[in-house]
N, C-alpha and C positions, 0 to 999 in steps of 0.2 A: 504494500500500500504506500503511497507517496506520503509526504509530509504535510502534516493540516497547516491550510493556511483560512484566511482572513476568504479567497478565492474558492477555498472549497472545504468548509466548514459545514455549513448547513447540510445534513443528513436527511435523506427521506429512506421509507420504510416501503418497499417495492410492493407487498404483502397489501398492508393498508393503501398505497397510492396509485399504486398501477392496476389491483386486485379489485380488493373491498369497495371502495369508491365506486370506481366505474360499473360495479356487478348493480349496486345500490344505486346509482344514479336513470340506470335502463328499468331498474325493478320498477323505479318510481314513476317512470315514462312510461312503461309500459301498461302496470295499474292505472294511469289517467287516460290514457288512451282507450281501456277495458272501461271504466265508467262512464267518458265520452260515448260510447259505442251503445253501454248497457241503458243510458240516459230515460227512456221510452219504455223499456220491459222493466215492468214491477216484481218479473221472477229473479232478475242477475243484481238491482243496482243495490241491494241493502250490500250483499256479496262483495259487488264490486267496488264498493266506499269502504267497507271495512281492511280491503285491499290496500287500499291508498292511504287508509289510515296507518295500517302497519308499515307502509314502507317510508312514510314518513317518519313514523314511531322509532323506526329499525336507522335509519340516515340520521336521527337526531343523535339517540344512543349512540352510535358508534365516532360521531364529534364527541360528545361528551366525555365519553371512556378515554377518548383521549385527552381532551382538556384536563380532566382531572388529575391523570399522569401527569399532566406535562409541568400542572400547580404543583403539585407533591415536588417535581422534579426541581422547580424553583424554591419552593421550600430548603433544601435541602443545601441548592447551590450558594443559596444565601445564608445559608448557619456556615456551612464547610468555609465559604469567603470572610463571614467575621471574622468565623476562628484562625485561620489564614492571617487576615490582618491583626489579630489581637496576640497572636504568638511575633507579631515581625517587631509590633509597636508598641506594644503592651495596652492599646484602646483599641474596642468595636469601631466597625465602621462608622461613617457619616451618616445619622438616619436620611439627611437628604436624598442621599443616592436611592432612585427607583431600582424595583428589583429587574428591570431590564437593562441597568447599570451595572448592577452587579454582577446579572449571566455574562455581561459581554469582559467584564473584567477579570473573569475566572481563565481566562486565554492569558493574559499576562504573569511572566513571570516576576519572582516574589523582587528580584528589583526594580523591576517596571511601574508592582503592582502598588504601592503607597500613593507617591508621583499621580500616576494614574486616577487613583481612587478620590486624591483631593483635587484635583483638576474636574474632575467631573462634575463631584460634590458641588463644587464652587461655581461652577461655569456651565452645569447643566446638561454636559458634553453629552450628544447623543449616542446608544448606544452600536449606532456603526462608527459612529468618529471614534470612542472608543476605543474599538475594535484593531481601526484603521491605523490607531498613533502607536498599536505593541509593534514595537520592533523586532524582540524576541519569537515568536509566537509559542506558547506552552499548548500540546494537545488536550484537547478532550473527546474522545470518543465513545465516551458510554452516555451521552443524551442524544436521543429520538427526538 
């Protein structure tokens, strides 16, 4: 595998993105298109509405499942980052800093990552300028 950069960080999940999605997205097409059709016949459309309710139901759930992950994921990056800063500095981060300040500051290494962290704090820095200003780049490959 080449080296993470700033170019090719963002991760997607082939499973969920090329799979799940697109199966979900036709399901959903397809159930509208069966309720359109059944519109007139009072034997198909209680059937065919409850279709499209679940494939809505089933599309919502499967964002969710993963939003939730993806908070827990943040959660987490942002405890490891205090601690991170509270072992370099002996103080917690800047509560200024958004937690999408923080995910993007977990790429920087531990001498970058002070510098960085009050730059931010202070200046608002967005989490791709962030990103942009490590010069080292530190990996992370275990977040989805």
């Amino acid at each position: 595998m080449t080296s993470q950069s700033f170019a090719n960080h963002r991760q997607t999940v082939p499973v969920f993105h090329f799979v799940l999605l697109p199966i979900l997205a036709l399901t959903l097409i397809g159930s509208v298109v069966n309720l359109v059709e059944s519109w007139g016949d009072h034997q198909r459309i209680y059937s065919a509405s409850l279709i499209v309710v679940l494939a809505i139901a089933t599309l919502m759930l499967s964002f969710l499942c993963r939003m939730f992950a993806l908070k827990a994921q943040d959660r987490a990056i942002r405890a490891e980052e205090n601690l991170r800063h509270f072992v370099i500095t002996g103080k917690l981060l800047d509560p200024r800093l958004t937690i999408r300040q923080v995910i993007a500051l977990r790429f920087a290494p531990d001498g970058e990552f002070v510098a960085l962290a009050k730059k931010a704090a202070e200046e608002g820095t967005a989490p791709d300028d962030v990103k942009t200003s490590i010069q080292d780049w530190r990996a992370d490959t275990y977040r989805v």
